[in-house]
VOGU-3710 file (C-alpha; in Angstrom, 3 decimals, decimal comma):
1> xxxxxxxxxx> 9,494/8,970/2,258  7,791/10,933/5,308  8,275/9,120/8,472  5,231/10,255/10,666  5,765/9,592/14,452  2,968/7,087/16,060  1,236/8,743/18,794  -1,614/7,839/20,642  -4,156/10,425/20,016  -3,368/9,541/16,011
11> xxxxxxxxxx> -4,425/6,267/16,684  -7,339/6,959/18,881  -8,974/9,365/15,759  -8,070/6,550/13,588  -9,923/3,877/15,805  -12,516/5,874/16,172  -13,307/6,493/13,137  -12,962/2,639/11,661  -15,418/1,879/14,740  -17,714/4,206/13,240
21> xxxxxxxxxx> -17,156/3,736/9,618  -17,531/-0,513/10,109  -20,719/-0,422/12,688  -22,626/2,308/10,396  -22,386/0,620/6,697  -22,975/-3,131/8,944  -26,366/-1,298/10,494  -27,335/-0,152/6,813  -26,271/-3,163/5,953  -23,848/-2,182/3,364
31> xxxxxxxxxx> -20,904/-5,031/2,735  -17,050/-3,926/2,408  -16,406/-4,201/-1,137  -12,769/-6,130/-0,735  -13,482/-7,521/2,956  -11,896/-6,580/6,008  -13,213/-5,390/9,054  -12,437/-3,043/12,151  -8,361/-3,956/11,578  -8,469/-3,454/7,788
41> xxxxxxxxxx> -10,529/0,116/8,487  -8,484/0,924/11,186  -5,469/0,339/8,815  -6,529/2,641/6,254  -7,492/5,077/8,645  -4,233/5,393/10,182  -2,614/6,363/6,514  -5,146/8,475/6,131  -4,953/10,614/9,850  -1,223/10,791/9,514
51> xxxxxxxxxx> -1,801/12,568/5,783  -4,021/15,089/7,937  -1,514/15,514/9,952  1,379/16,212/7,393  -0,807/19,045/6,027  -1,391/20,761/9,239  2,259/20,589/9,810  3,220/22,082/5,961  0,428/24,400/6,313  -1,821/22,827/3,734
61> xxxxxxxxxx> -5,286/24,066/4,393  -7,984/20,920/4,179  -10,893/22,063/2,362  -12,834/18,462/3,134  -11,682/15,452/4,969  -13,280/12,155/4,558  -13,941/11,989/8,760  -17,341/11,778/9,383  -19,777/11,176/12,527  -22,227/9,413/10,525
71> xxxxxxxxxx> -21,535/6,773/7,748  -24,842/5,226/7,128  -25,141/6,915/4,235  -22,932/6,706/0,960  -20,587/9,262/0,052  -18,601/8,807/-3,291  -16,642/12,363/-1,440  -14,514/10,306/1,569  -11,370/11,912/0,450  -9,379/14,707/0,988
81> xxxxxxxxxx> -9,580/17,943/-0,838  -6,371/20,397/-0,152  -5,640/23,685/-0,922  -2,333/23,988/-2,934  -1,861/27,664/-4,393  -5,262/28,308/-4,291  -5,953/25,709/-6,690  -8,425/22,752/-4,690  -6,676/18,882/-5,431  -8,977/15,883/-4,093
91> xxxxxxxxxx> -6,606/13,090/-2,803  -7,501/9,906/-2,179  -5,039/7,663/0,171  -3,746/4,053/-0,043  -2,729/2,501/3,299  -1,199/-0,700/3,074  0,877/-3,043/5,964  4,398/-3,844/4,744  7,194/-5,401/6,310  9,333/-2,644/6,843
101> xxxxxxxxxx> 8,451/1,213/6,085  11,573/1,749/4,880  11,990/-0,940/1,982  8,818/-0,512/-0,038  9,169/-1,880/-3,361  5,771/-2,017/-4,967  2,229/0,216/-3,852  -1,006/-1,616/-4,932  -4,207/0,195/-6,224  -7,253/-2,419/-6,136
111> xxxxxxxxxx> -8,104/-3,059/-9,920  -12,225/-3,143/-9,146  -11,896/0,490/-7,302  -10,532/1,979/-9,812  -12,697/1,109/-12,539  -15,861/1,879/-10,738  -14,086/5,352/-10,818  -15,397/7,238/-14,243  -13,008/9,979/-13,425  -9,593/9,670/-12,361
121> xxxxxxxxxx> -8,629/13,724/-12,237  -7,547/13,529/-8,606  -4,021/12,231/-6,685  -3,455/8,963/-5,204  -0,626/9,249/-1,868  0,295/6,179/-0,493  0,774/5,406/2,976  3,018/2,880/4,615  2,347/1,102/7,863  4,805/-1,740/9,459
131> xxxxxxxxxx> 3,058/-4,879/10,302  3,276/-3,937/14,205  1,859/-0,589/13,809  4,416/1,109/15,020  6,174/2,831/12,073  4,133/4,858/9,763  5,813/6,510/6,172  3,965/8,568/3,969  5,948/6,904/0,767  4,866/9,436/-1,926
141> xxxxxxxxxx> 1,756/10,089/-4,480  1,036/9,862/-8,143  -1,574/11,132/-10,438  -4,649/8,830/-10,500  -4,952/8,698/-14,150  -0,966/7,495/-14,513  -2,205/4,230/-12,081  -4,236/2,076/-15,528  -0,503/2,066/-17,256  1,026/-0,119/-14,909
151> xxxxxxxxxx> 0,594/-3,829/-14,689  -2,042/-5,504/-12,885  -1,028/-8,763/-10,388  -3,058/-10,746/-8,610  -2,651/-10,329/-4,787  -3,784/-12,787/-2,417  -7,696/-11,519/-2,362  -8,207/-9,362/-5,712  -6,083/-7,827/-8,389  -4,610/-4,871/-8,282
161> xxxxxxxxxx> -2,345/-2,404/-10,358  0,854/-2,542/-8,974  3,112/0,700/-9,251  7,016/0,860/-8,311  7,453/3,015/-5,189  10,285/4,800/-7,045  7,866/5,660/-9,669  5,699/7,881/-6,734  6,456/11,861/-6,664  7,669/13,877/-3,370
171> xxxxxxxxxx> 5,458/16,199/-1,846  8,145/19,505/-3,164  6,289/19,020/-6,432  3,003/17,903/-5,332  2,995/21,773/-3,285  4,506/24,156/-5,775  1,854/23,602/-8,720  3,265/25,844/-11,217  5,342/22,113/-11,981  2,253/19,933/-12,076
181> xxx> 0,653/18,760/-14,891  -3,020/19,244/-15,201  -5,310/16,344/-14,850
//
C-alpha cells in the first residue's frame, strides 16, 4: 500500500475534471453506465490524479492520461498509458470508498465493464479512498486478464468480480519488467 498525501490542488484537478467529465456526457446526453454523479466521478478521479502523481514522483513518464478538456465525445482511450523500460503499459484505475485505507480486504471490478472489454491486455491498479476523503492508498494492481478467475458477488447496485487485496502486486514488479509476464 502507497499512502498518497491529500492536498488541495489534487483535489481541485480531480473536481475539475468530474465537473467536466459529468456536464459534457449529460449535454450529449450520454447516461453513466453504473449511476453516480459529480461525487461518484469525483471519486474515481481522485484515485486516478493521485496514480499521476505517484508516477511523476517514481519518474514514470505518462505517455497518455485520460484528463481531457472536452468529454462530449466517446473515448474507449480514458486511461493511462506509462512508460516502463521503454515498453508502453495502458492502466486503467479502480477507485473505490472504504472504511479505512488501511484494512482493505476485497477490490471490486464491475462485472458489465469488463465484459464490454474484448481485450483485457492492459493493468488494473486499485485505488483506496476513506469515506471522509481524507486518506488516499494506492493498494496495488493486477493484470486485467487475471480479474474473470475470481468470483463474482453481487454488490449493492451491480455485480462485480471481487479480488483479495493480498492477491494485488507492488509497484517493485510492476516497474522492473524483465519480471512481468506478458499479456
Amino acid at each position: 500500500m502507497i499512502e498518497i498525501i491529500p492536498h488541495v490542488q489534487l483535489y481541485e484537478k480531480a473536481m475539475r475534471h468530474a465537473f467536466i467529465t459529468v456536464f459534457d456526457s449529460y449535454e450529449k446526453g450520454f447516461k453513466p453506465r453504473f449511476g453516480g454523479g459529480v461525487i461518484q466521478h469525483f471519486i474515481g478521479k481522485i484515485g486516478e490524479t493521485a496514480f499521476e502523481e505517484f508516477c511523476h514522483e517514481n519518474g514514470v513518464k505518462i505517455l497518455h492520461s485520460p484528463f481531457r478538456q472536452d468529454y462530449r465525445r466517446l473515448n474507449g482511450w480514458d486511461d493511462f498509458v506509462i512508460l516502463v523500460n521503454g515498453e508502453p503499459i495502458r492502466v486503467e484505475v479502480k477507485t473505490q470508498r472504504v472504511k479505512r485505507v488501511d484494512n482493505v480486504r476485497e477490490v471490486y471490478y464491475n462485472t458489465d465493464q469488463y465484459l464490454s472489454k474484448t481485450k483485457h491486455d492492459y493493468c488494473v491498479v486499485f485505488v483506496a479512498v476513506n469515506k471522509t476523503l481524507t486518506r488516499i492508498a494506492i493498494l496495488g494492481w493486477i493484470p486485467a486478464e487475471e480479474i474473470k478467475n475470481y468470483p463474482v458477488k453481487n454488490l449493492r447496485f451491480t455485480p462485480a468480480y471481487a479480488v483479495p487485496a493480498e492477491d494485488l502486486l507492488n509497484f517493485d514488479f510492476l516497474f522492473n519488467l524483465k519480471n512481468v509476464r506478458r499479456w
